[in-house]
C-alpha positions in Angstrom: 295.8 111.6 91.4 298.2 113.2 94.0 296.3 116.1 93.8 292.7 114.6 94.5 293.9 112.2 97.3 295.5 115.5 98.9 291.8 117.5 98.9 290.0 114.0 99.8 292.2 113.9 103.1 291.7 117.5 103.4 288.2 117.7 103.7 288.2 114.6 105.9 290.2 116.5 108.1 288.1 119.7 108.3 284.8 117.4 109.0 283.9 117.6 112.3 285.1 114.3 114.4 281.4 113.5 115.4 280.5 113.5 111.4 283.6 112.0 109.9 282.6 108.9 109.7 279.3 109.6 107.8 281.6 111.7 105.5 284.5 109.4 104.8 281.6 107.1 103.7 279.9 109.9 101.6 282.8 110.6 99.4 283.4 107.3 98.0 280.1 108.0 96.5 281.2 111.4 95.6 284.0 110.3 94.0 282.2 107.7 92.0 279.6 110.1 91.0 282.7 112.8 89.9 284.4 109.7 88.2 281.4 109.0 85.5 280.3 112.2 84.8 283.7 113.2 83.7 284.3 110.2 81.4 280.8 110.8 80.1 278.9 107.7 81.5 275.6 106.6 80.7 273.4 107.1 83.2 271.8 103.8 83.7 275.8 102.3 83.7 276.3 105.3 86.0 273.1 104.4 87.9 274.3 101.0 88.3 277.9 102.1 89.4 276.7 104.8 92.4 274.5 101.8 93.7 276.9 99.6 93.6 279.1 101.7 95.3 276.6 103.0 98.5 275.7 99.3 98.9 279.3 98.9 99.4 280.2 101.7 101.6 277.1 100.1 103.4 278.4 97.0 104.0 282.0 98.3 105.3 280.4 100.7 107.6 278.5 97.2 109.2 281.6 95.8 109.4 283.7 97.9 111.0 280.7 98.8 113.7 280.9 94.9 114.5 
């Protein structure tokens, strides 16, 4: 876990400051998407999961612009 937090906030902090936010939002979903292929998900559970997880990212975005 260590390891995967460490190149998270790596590649956070290589994105350029006008795209991090778009980014740090992004790899939620990339992380999801890592998460179930690796643990062999089904793709409509996996389906449900990734949306689940933009609509998310989503609404945090909203509320941090407020």
């Amino acid at each position: 876990m260590g390891r995967l937090t460490a190149t998270w906030l790596q590649e956070l902090k290589n994105t350029p400051e006008p795209t991090r936010v778009e980014r740090l939002r992004s790899q939620g979903l990339d992380m999801a998407r890592v998460w179930a292929q690796t643990r062999g998900t089904a793709e409509p559970i996996r389906t449900d999961l990734l949306a689940e997880v933009e609509s998310s990212a989503r609404h945090a975005h909203r509320e941090v612009k407020l």
